[in-house]
C-alpha positions as CSV (number, residue, x, y, z in Angstrom):
1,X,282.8,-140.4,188.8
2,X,284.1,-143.8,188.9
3,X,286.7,-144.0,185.8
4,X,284.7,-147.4,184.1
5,X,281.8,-145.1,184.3
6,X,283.7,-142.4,182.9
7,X,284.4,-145.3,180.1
8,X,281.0,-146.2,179.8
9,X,279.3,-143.1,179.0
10,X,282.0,-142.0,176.8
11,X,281.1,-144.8,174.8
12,X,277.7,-144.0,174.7
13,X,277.8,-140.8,173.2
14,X,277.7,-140.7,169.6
15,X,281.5,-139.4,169.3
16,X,284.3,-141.5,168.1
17,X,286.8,-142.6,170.7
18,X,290.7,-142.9,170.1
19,X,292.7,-144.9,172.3
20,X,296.1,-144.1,172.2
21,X,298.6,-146.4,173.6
22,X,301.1,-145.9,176.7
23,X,302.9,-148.3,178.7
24,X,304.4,-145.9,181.5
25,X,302.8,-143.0,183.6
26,X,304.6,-140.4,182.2
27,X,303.2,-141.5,178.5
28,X,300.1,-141.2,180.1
29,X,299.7,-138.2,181.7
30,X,301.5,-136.8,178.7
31,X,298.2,-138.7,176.3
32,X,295.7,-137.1,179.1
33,X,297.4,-133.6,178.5
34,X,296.7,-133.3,174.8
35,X,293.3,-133.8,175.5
36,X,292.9,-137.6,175.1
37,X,289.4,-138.8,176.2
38,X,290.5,-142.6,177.4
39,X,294.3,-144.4,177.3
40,X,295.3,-148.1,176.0
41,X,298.0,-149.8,177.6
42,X,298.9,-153.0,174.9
43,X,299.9,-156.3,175.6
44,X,302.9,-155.2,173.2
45,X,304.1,-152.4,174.4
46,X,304.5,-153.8,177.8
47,X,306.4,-157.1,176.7
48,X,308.6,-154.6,174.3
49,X,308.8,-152.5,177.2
50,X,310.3,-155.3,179.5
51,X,312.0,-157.2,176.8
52,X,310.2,-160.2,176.1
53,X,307.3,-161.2,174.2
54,X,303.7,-160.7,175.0
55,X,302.6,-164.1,175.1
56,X,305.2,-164.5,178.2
57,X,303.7,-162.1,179.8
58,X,301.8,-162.7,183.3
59,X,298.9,-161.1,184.2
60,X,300.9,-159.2,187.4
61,X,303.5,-157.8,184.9
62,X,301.0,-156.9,182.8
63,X,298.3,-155.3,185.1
64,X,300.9,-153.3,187.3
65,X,302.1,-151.8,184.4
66,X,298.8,-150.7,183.2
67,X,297.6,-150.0,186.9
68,X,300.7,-147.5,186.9
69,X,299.5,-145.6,183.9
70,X,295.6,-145.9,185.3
71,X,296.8,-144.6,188.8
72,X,298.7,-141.6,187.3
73,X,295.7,-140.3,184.9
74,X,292.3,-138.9,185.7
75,X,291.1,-140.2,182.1
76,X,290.2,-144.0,181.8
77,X,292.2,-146.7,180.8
78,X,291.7,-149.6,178.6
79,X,294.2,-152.5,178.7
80,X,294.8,-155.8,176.7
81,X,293.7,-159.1,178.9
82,X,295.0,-161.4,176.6
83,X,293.6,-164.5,176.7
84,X,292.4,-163.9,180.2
85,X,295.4,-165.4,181.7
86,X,294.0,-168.9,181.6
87,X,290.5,-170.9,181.8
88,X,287.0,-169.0,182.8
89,X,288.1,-168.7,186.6
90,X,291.3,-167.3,185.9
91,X,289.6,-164.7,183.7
92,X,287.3,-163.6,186.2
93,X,290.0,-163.2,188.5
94,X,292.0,-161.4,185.6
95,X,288.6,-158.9,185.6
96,X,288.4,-158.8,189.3
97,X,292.3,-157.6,189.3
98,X,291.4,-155.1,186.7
99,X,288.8,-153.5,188.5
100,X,291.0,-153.3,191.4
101,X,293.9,-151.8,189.5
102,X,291.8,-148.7,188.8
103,X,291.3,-150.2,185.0
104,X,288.0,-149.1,183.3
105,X,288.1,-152.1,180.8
106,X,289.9,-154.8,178.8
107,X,289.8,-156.9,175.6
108,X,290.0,-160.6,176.1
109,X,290.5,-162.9,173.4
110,X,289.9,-166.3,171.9
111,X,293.9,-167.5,171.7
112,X,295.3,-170.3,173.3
113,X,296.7,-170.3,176.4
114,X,299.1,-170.2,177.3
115,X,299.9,-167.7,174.0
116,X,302.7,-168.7,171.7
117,X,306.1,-166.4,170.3
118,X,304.3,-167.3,166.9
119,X,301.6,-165.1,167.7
120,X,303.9,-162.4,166.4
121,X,303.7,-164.5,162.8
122,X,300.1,-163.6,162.7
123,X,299.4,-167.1,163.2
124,X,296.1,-167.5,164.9
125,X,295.7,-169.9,167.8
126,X,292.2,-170.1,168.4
127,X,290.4,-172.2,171.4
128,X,286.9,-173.5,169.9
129,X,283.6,-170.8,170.1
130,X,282.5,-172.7,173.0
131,X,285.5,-172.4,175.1
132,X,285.6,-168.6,173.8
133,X,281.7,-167.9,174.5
134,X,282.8,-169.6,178.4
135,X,285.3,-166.8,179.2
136,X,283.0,-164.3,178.0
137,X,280.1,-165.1,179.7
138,X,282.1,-165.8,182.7
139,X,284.1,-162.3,182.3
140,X,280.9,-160.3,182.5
141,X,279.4,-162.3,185.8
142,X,283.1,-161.4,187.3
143,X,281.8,-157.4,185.8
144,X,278.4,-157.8,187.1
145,X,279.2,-159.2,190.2
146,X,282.2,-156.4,191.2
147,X,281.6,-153.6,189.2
148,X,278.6,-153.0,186.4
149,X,280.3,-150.3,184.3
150,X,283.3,-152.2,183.3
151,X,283.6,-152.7,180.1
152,X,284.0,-156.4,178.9
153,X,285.5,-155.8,174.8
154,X,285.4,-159.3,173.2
155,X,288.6,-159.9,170.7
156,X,288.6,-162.8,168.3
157,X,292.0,-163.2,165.9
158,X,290.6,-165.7,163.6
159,X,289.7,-163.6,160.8
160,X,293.4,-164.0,159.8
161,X,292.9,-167.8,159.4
162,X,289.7,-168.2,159.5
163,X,288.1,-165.4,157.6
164,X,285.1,-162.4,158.0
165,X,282.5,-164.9,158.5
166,X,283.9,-167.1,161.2
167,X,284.8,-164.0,163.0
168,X,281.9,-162.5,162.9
169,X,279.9,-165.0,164.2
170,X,282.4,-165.2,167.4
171,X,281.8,-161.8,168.3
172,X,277.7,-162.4,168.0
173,X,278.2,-165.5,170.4
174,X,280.0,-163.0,173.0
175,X,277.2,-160.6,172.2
176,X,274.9,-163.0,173.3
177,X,276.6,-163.8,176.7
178,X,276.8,-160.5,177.4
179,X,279.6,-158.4,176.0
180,X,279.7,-154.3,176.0
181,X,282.2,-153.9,172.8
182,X,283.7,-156.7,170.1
183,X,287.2,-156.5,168.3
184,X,288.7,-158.7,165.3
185,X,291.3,-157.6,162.9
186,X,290.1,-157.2,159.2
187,X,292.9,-158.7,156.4
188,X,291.7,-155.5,153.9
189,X,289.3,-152.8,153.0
190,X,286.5,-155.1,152.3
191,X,286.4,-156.7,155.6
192,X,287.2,-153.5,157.4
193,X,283.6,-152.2,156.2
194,X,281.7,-154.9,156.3
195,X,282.5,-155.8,160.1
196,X,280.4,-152.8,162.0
197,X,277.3,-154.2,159.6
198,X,277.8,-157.6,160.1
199,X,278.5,-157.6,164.1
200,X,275.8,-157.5,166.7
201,X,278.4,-155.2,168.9
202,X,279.6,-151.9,168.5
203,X,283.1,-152.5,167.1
204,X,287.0,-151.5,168.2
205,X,289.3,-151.6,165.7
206,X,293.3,-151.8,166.8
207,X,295.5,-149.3,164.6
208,X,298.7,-151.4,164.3
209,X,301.3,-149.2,162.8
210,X,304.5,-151.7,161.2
211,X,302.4,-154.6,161.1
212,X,303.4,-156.9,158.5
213,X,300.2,-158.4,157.4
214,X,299.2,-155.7,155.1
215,X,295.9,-154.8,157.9
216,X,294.7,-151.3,156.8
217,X,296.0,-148.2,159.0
218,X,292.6,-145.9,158.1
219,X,292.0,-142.4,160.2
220,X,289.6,-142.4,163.1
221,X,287.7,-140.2,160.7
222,X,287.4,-143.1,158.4
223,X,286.7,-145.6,160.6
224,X,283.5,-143.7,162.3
225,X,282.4,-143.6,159.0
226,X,282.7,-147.3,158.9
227,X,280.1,-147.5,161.8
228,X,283.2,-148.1,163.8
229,X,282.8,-146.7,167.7
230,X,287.0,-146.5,168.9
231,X,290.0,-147.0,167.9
232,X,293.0,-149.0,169.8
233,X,296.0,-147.2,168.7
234,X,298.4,-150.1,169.9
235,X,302.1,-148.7,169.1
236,X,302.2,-145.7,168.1
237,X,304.1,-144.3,171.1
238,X,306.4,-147.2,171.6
239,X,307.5,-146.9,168.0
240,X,308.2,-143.0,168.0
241,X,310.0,-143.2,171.3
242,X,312.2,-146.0,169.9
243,X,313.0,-144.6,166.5
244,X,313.8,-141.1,167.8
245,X,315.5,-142.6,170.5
246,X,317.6,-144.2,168.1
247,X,318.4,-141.5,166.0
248,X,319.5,-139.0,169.1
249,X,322.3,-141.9,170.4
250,X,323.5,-142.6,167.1
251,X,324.0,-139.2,166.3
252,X,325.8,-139.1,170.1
253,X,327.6,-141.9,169.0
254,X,328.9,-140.7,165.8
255,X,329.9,-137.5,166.9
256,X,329.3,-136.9,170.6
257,X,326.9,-134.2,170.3
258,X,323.8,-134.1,169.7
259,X,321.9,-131.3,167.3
260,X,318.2,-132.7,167.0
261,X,316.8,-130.3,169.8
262,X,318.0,-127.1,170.6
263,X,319.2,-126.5,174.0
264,X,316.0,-123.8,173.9
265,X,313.7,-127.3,173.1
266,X,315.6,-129.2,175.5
267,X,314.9,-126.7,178.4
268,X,310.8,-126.3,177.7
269,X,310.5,-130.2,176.8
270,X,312.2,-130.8,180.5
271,X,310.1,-128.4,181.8
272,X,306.9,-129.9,180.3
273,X,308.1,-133.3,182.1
274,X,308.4,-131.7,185.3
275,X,305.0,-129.8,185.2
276,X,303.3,-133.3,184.2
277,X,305.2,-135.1,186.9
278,X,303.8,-132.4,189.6
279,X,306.8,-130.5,190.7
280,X,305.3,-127.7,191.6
281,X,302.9,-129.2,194.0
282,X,306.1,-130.7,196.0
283,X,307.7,-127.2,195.7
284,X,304.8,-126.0,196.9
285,X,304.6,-128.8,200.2
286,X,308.3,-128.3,200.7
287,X,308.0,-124.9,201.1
288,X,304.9,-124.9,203.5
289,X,307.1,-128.1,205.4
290,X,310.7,-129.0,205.4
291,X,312.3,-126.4,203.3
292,X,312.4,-122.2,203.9
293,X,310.1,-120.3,201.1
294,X,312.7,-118.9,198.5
Protein backbone atom coordinates (compact mmCIF):
# COMPACT_ATOMS: atom_id res chain seq x y z
CA UNK A 1 0.00 0.00 0.00
CA UNK A 2 0.96 3.35 -1.01
CA UNK A 3 2.09 5.27 2.33
CA UNK A 4 -0.62 8.45 1.64
CA UNK A 5 -3.04 5.68 1.52
CA UNK A 6 -1.64 4.15 4.44
CA UNK A 7 -2.32 7.92 5.88
CA UNK A 8 -5.57 8.14 4.66
CA UNK A 9 -7.25 5.21 6.03
CA UNK A 10 -5.57 5.59 9.25
CA UNK A 11 -7.40 8.71 9.43
CA UNK A 12 -10.50 7.27 8.71
CA UNK A 13 -10.72 4.90 11.44
CA UNK A 14 -12.23 6.14 14.50
CA UNK A 15 -8.85 5.88 16.55
CA UNK A 16 -6.86 8.84 17.55
CA UNK A 17 -3.55 9.46 15.71
CA UNK A 18 -0.32 10.79 17.39
CA UNK A 19 2.25 12.25 15.39
CA UNK A 20 5.41 12.31 16.89
CA UNK A 21 8.15 14.44 15.59
CA UNK A 22 11.63 13.47 13.95
CA UNK A 23 13.88 15.30 11.85
CA UNK A 24 16.60 12.39 11.01
CA UNK A 25 16.08 8.72 9.96
CA UNK A 26 17.40 7.28 12.81
CA UNK A 27 14.56 9.29 14.99
CA UNK A 28 12.35 7.72 12.73
CA UNK A 29 12.89 4.37 12.50
CA UNK A 30 13.40 4.53 16.30
CA UNK A 31 9.33 6.46 16.44
CA UNK A 32 8.20 3.44 13.88
CA UNK A 33 9.74 0.80 16.41
CA UNK A 34 7.75 1.72 19.46
CA UNK A 35 4.82 1.18 17.50
CA UNK A 36 4.03 4.68 16.14
CA UNK A 37 1.17 4.56 13.56
CA UNK A 38 2.43 7.88 11.32
CA UNK A 39 5.69 10.32 11.91
CA UNK A 40 5.90 14.38 11.76
CA UNK A 41 8.89 15.91 10.60
CA UNK A 42 8.43 20.03 11.77
CA UNK A 43 9.37 23.00 10.15
CA UNK A 44 11.34 23.55 13.63
CA UNK A 45 13.09 20.83 14.17
CA UNK A 46 14.64 20.89 10.88
CA UNK A 47 15.77 24.70 11.05
CA UNK A 48 16.95 23.86 14.86
CA UNK A 49 18.47 20.94 13.40
CA UNK A 50 20.59 23.02 10.71
CA UNK A 51 20.94 26.05 12.74
CA UNK A 52 18.82 28.65 11.48
CA UNK A 53 15.32 29.51 11.70
CA UNK A 54 12.35 28.02 10.08
CA UNK A 55 11.16 30.85 8.17
CA UNK A 56 14.72 30.62 6.30
CA UNK A 57 14.12 27.57 5.36
CA UNK A 58 13.72 26.37 1.63
CA UNK A 59 11.48 24.03 0.54
CA UNK A 60 14.76 21.53 -0.66
CA UNK A 61 16.27 21.79 2.90
CA UNK A 62 13.19 21.11 4.20
CA UNK A 63 11.71 18.27 1.97
CA UNK A 64 15.06 16.21 1.90
CA UNK A 65 15.19 16.23 5.37
CA UNK A 66 11.75 14.92 5.77
CA UNK A 67 12.20 12.62 2.50
CA UNK A 68 15.20 11.12 4.55
CA UNK A 69 13.08 10.15 7.49
CA UNK A 70 9.97 9.15 4.92
CA UNK A 71 12.53 6.90 2.90
CA UNK A 72 13.88 5.22 6.06
CA UNK A 73 10.29 4.22 7.59
CA UNK A 74 7.63 1.86 6.41
CA UNK A 75 4.97 4.09 8.56
CA UNK A 76 3.73 7.42 6.92
CA UNK A 77 5.03 10.74 7.27
CA UNK A 78 3.51 14.03 7.69
CA UNK A 79 5.65 17.18 7.29
CA UNK A 80 5.22 21.01 7.74
CA UNK A 81 4.85 22.98 4.20
CA UNK A 82 4.92 26.16 5.59
CA UNK A 83 3.48 28.64 3.68
CA UNK A 84 3.76 26.57 0.60
CA UNK A 85 7.07 28.02 -0.24
CA UNK A 86 5.53 30.89 -2.15
CA UNK A 87 2.23 31.84 -4.30
CA UNK A 88 -0.42 29.01 -5.52
CA UNK A 89 2.07 27.60 -8.17
CA UNK A 90 4.78 27.33 -6.02
CA UNK A 91 2.54 25.36 -3.60
CA UNK A 92 1.46 22.93 -6.02
CA UNK A 93 4.94 22.40 -6.89
CA UNK A 94 5.77 22.20 -3.05
CA UNK A 95 2.80 19.18 -3.13
CA UNK A 96 4.09 17.75 -6.30
CA UNK A 97 7.72 17.46 -4.47
CA UNK A 98 6.05 15.97 -1.48
CA UNK A 99 4.45 13.26 -3.23
CA UNK A 100 7.64 12.51 -4.89
CA UNK A 101 9.64 12.56 -1.73
CA UNK A 102 7.63 9.55 -0.52
CA UNK A 103 5.62 12.16 1.96
CA UNK A 104 2.02 11.01 2.79
CA UNK A 105 0.86 14.66 3.64
CA UNK A 106 1.61 18.27 4.80
CA UNK A 107 0.10 21.24 6.59
CA UNK A 108 0.24 24.54 4.66
CA UNK A 109 -0.49 27.67 6.11
CA UNK A 110 -1.89 31.13 5.78
CA UNK A 111 1.64 33.20 6.76
CA UNK A 112 3.33 35.48 4.68
CA UNK A 113 5.83 34.67 2.49
CA UNK A 114 8.42 34.71 2.60
CA UNK A 115 8.01 33.88 6.74
CA UNK A 116 9.61 36.23 9.13
CA UNK A 117 12.39 35.43 12.41
CA UNK A 118 9.26 37.03 14.36
CA UNK A 119 7.29 34.19 13.75
CA UNK A 120 9.04 32.72 16.64
CA UNK A 121 7.32 35.93 18.82
CA UNK A 122 4.03 34.31 18.08
CA UNK A 123 3.34 37.18 15.98
CA UNK A 124 0.96 36.13 13.27
CA UNK A 125 1.58 37.16 9.71
CA UNK A 126 -1.42 36.43 7.93
CA UNK A 127 -2.04 36.79 3.85
CA UNK A 128 -5.93 37.68 3.45
CA UNK A 129 -8.64 34.47 3.34
CA UNK A 130 -8.66 34.93 -0.26
CA UNK A 131 -5.11 34.53 -0.90
CA UNK A 132 -5.23 31.56 1.81
CA UNK A 133 -8.47 29.82 0.20
CA UNK A 134 -6.11 30.16 -3.44
CA UNK A 135 -3.31 27.94 -2.18
CA UNK A 136 -5.70 25.64 -0.81
CA UNK A 137 -7.74 25.10 -3.49
CA UNK A 138 -4.77 25.00 -5.72
CA UNK A 139 -2.89 22.51 -3.22
CA UNK A 140 -5.61 19.93 -3.62
CA UNK A 141 -5.85 20.15 -7.73
CA UNK A 142 -1.82 19.59 -7.38
CA UNK A 143 -3.26 16.32 -4.87
CA UNK A 144 -5.90 15.43 -7.27
CA UNK A 145 -4.02 15.69 -10.22
CA UNK A 146 -0.78 13.48 -8.89
CA UNK A 147 -1.86 11.54 -6.18
CA UNK A 148 -5.64 11.34 -4.64
CA UNK A 149 -4.76 10.03 -1.18
CA UNK A 150 -2.54 12.78 -0.16
CA UNK A 151 -3.56 14.45 2.50
CA UNK A 152 -3.86 18.38 2.03
CA UNK A 153 -4.11 19.60 6.33
CA UNK A 154 -5.06 23.34 6.12
CA UNK A 155 -3.16 25.48 9.08
CA UNK A 156 -4.26 29.03 9.84
CA UNK A 157 -2.12 31.02 12.87
CA UNK A 158 -4.42 33.82 13.26
CA UNK A 159 -6.24 32.70 16.26
CA UNK A 160 -3.23 34.21 18.14
CA UNK A 161 -4.10 37.73 16.73
CA UNK A 162 -7.07 37.39 15.44
CA UNK A 163 -9.06 35.14 17.67
CA UNK A 164 -11.43 31.65 17.57
CA UNK A 165 -13.80 33.11 15.23
CA UNK A 166 -11.63 34.38 12.50
CA UNK A 167 -9.87 31.18 12.66
CA UNK A 168 -12.55 29.16 12.37
CA UNK A 169 -13.97 30.60 9.54
CA UNK A 170 -10.48 30.14 7.61
CA UNK A 171 -10.40 26.58 8.09
CA UNK A 172 -14.38 26.35 6.67
CA UNK A 173 -13.15 28.41 3.55
CA UNK A 174 -10.29 25.56 3.02
CA UNK A 175 -13.03 23.11 3.75
CA UNK A 176 -14.84 24.35 1.02
CA UNK A 177 -12.03 24.22 -1.55
CA UNK A 178 -11.37 21.02 -0.78
CA UNK A 179 -9.22 20.19 2.25
CA UNK A 180 -8.86 16.55 4.04
CA UNK A 181 -7.76 17.85 7.68
CA UNK A 182 -7.67 21.77 9.29
CA UNK A 183 -5.10 23.01 12.03
CA UNK A 184 -5.10 26.38 14.20
CA UNK A 185 -3.51 26.88 17.56
CA UNK A 186 -6.10 27.60 20.39
CA UNK A 187 -4.75 30.56 23.09
CA UNK A 188 -6.53 28.34 26.12
CA UNK A 189 -8.95 25.65 27.19
CA UNK A 190 -11.96 27.36 25.89
CA UNK A 191 -10.84 27.60 22.48
CA UNK A 192 -9.22 24.20 22.57
CA UNK A 193 -12.86 22.68 22.93
CA UNK A 194 -14.72 24.72 21.02
CA UNK A 195 -12.60 24.28 17.75
CA UNK A 196 -13.54 20.44 16.71
CA UNK A 197 -17.45 21.82 17.12
CA UNK A 198 -16.97 24.91 15.40
CA UNK A 199 -14.81 23.60 12.33
CA UNK A 200 -16.30 21.92 9.27
CA UNK A 201 -12.93 19.66 9.20
CA UNK A 202 -11.74 17.11 11.32
CA UNK A 203 -9.09 18.93 13.38
CA UNK A 204 -4.99 18.44 14.14
CA UNK A 205 -3.92 19.96 17.04
CA UNK A 206 0.17 20.65 17.27
CA UNK A 207 1.56 19.66 20.95
CA UNK A 208 4.25 22.42 21.37
CA UNK A 209 6.13 21.51 24.43
CA UNK A 210 8.32 25.06 25.78
CA UNK A 211 6.17 27.21 23.94
CA UNK A 212 5.84 30.48 25.53
CA UNK A 213 2.40 31.58 24.76
CA UNK A 214 0.73 29.73 27.54
CA UNK A 215 -1.04 27.12 24.46
CA UNK A 216 -2.38 24.12 26.40
CA UNK A 217 -0.12 20.84 26.30
CA UNK A 218 -3.49 18.31 26.94
CA UNK A 219 -2.92 14.25 26.44
CA UNK A 220 -4.01 12.63 23.21
CA UNK A 221 -6.57 11.13 25.50
CA UNK A 222 -7.91 14.47 26.12
CA UNK A 223 -7.82 15.80 23.03
CA UNK A 224 -10.00 12.73 21.28
CA UNK A 225 -12.32 13.62 23.78
CA UNK A 226 -12.34 17.06 22.41
CA UNK A 227 -13.51 15.62 18.96
CA UNK A 228 -9.99 16.14 18.01
CA UNK A 229 -8.72 13.38 15.24
CA UNK A 230 -4.42 13.66 15.64
CA UNK A 231 -2.09 15.20 17.33
CA UNK A 232 1.29 16.95 15.82
CA UNK A 233 3.76 16.41 18.52
CA UNK A 234 6.19 19.09 17.12
CA UNK A 235 9.36 18.95 19.57
CA UNK A 236 9.31 16.59 21.75
CA UNK A 237 12.29 14.65 20.43
CA UNK A 238 14.39 17.63 19.53
CA UNK A 239 14.05 18.87 23.02
CA UNK A 240 14.97 15.60 24.93
CA UNK A 241 17.89 14.90 22.63
CA UNK A 242 19.13 18.42 23.38
CA UNK A 243 18.65 18.59 27.12
CA UNK A 244 20.17 15.17 27.72
CA UNK A 245 22.62 15.90 25.32
CA UNK A 246 23.49 18.69 27.42
CA UNK A 247 23.58 17.16 30.61
CA UNK A 248 26.05 14.08 29.39
CA UNK A 249 28.87 16.83 27.96
CA UNK A 250 28.68 18.94 30.89
CA UNK A 251 29.08 16.25 33.13
CA UNK A 252 32.17 15.11 30.59
CA UNK A 253 33.19 18.46 30.95
CA UNK A 254 33.28 18.80 34.57
CA UNK A 255 34.81 15.76 35.38
CA UNK A 256 35.71 13.71 32.24
CA UNK A 257 33.58 10.86 32.80
CA UNK A 258 30.48 10.35 32.38
CA UNK A 259 28.08 8.28 34.92
CA UNK A 260 24.40 8.80 33.39
CA UNK A 261 24.35 5.32 31.58
CA UNK A 262 26.00 2.41 32.57
CA UNK A 263 28.50 0.82 30.41
CA UNK A 264 25.71 -2.30 30.52
CA UNK A 265 23.10 0.71 29.01
CA UNK A 266 25.62 1.93 26.83
CA UNK A 267 26.32 -1.50 25.14
CA UNK A 268 22.24 -2.51 24.61
CA UNK A 269 21.36 1.33 23.61
CA UNK A 270 24.32 0.88 20.79
CA UNK A 271 23.05 -2.26 20.04
CA UNK A 272 19.45 -1.05 19.51
CA UNK A 273 21.02 1.61 17.06
CA UNK A 274 22.64 -0.94 15.09
CA UNK A 275 19.61 -3.34 14.82
CA UNK A 276 17.45 -0.17 13.70
CA UNK A 277 20.08 0.90 11.26
CA UNK A 278 20.13 -2.90 9.65
CA UNK A 279 23.39 -4.30 10.52
CA UNK A 280 22.55 -7.51 10.37
CA UNK A 281 21.24 -7.59 6.97
CA UNK A 282 24.81 -6.25 5.66
CA UNK A 283 26.44 -8.87 7.98
CA UNK A 284 24.25 -11.06 6.47
CA UNK A 285 25.28 -9.78 2.43
CA UNK A 286 28.82 -9.66 3.43
CA UNK A 287 28.96 -12.91 4.42
CA UNK A 288 27.00 -14.41 1.42
CA UNK A 289 29.62 -11.80 -0.81
CA UNK A 290 32.85 -10.10 0.01
CA UNK A 291 33.62 -11.36 3.36
CA UNK A 292 34.30 -15.39 4.66
CA UNK A 293 31.22 -16.64 7.10
CA UNK A 294 32.63 -16.37 10.68
Amino acid sequence: MKKTAALRRLLQKKDFVYMPVAYDALGGRLLQSLGYRCVYTGGFVTGASRCTSEPLLTMDEQLRVAGDVAAAIDIPLVVDGGAGFGEPLHTMRTVRECIRAGIAGAHIEDQLYPKRAHYHKYIAHAVPRKAFAAKIAFACRERDRADKDFVVIARTDTCRAEGLKEAVARLNIAADTGADMGLLFPRNAEEMKKAPKQARLPLVYVISRGNRDGRPLPTAGELADMGYKAAIDALTYLLVSFHFAKLAYREIKRSGSYRGLSNQACVAARHEIETLVGLDEFYQIEEQTVEKKR
